[in-house]
LOTOR-449953 format. One record per residue (C-alpha): residue in three letters; x, y, z. Coordinates in Angstrom, 2 decimals, padded with zeros to 5 digits. Each point is the difference from the previous one (the first is absolute). Layout:
# LOTOR-449953
+------+---------+---------+---------+
! resn !       x !       y !       z !
+------+---------+---------+---------+
!  Ala !       X !       Y !       Z !
...
+------+---------+---------+---------+
***
This chain:
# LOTOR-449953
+------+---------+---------+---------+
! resn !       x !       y !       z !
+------+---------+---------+---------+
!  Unk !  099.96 !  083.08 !  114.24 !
!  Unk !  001.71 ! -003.22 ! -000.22 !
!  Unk !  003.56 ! -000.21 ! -000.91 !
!  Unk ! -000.12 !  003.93 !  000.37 !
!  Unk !  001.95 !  002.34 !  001.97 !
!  Unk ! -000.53 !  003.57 !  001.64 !
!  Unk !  002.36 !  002.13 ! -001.57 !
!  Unk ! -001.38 !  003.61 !  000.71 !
!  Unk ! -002.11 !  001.50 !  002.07 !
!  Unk ! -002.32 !  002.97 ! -001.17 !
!  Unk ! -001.37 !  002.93 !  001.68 !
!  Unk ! -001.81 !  002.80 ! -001.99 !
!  Unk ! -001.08 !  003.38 !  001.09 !
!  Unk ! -002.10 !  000.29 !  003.00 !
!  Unk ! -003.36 !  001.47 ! -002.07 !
!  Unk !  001.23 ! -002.42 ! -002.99 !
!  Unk ! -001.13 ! -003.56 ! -000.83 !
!  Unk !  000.54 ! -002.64 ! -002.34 !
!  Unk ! -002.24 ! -002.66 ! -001.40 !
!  Unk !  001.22 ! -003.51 ! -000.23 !
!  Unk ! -000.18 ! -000.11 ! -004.04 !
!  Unk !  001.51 !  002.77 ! -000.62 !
!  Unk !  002.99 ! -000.43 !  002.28 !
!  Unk !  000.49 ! -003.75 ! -001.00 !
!  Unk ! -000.04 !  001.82 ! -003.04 !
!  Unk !  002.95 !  002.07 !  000.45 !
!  Unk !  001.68 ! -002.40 !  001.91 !
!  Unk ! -000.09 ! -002.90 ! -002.60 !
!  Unk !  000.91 !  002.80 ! -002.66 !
!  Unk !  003.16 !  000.81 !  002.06 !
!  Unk !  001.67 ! -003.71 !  000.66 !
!  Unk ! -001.07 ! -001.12 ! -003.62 !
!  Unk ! -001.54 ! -002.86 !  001.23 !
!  Unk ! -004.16 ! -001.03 !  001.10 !
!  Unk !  001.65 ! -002.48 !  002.49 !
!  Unk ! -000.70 !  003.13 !  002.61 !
!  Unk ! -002.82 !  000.44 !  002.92 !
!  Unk ! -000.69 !  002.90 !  001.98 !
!  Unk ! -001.91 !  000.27 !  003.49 !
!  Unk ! -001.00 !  002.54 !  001.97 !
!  Unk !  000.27 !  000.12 !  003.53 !
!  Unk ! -001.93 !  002.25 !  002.66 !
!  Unk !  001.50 !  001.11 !  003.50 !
!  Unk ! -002.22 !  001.88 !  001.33 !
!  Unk ! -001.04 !  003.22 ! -000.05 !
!  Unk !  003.55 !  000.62 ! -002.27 !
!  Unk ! -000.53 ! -000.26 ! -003.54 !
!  Unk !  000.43 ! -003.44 ! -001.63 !
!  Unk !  003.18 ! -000.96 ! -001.33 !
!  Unk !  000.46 ! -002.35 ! -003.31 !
!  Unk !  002.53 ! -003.03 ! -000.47 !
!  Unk !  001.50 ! -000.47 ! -003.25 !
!  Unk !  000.60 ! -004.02 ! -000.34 !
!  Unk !  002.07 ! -001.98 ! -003.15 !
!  Unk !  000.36 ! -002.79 ! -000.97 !
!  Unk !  003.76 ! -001.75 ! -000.66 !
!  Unk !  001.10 !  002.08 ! -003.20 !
!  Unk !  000.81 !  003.71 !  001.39 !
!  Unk !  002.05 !  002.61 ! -000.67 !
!  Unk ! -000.16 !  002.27 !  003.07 !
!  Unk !  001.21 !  003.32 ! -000.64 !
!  Unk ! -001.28 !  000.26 ! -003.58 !
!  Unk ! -003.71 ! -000.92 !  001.28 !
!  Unk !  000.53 !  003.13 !  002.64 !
!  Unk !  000.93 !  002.41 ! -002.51 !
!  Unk ! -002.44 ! -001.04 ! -002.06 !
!  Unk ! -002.52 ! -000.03 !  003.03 !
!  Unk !  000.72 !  003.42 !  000.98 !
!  Unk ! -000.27 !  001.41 ! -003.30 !
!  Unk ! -003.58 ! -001.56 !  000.21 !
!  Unk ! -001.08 !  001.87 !  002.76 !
!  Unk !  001.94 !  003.07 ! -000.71 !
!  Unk ! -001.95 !  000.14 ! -002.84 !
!  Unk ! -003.22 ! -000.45 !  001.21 !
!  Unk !  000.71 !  002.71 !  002.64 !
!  Unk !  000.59 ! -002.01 !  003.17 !
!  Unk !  001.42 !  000.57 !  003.02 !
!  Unk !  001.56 ! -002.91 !  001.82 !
!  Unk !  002.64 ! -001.81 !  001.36 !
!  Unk !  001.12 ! -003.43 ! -001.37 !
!  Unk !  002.23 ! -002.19 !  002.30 !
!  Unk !  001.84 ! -002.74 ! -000.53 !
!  Unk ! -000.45 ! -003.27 !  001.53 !
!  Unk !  002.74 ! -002.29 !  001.12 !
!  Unk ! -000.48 ! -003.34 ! -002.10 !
+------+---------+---------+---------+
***
């Protein structure tokens, strides 16, 4: 993730998952670009939540809407939080 940032964090329904492909998928579909990454990160016995990373080019609120019009549509629920950059 070099020369990336965290811009959002993702949390989808507690019985609900997401594989790695398909959300960098959706995420690189929503800022436009393939200079994205996603993680995931475990905290226990909570469900895992996902960081959305981007590279330098990034236009914030269009990548959200976009973003949550993803998951809408794919029948999600979840939260997704900005991060302070």
């Amino acid at each position: 993730m070099r020369n990336h940032r965290q811009v959002f964090v993702l949390h989808v329904g507690t019985s609900q998952s997401i594989g790695p492909a398909d959300l960098r998928a959706m995420w690189a579909t929503a800022c436009e670009s393939l200079d994205i990454s996603v993680n995931r990160k475990m905290t226990g016995a909570s469900p895992p939540s996902y960081g959305l990373w981007v590279g330098e080019r990034f236009d914030r609120k269009s990548a959200e809407t976009r973003m949550r019009g993803l998951l809408i549509a794919r029948g999600y629920r979840f939260t997704l939080t900005n991060t302070a950059f």
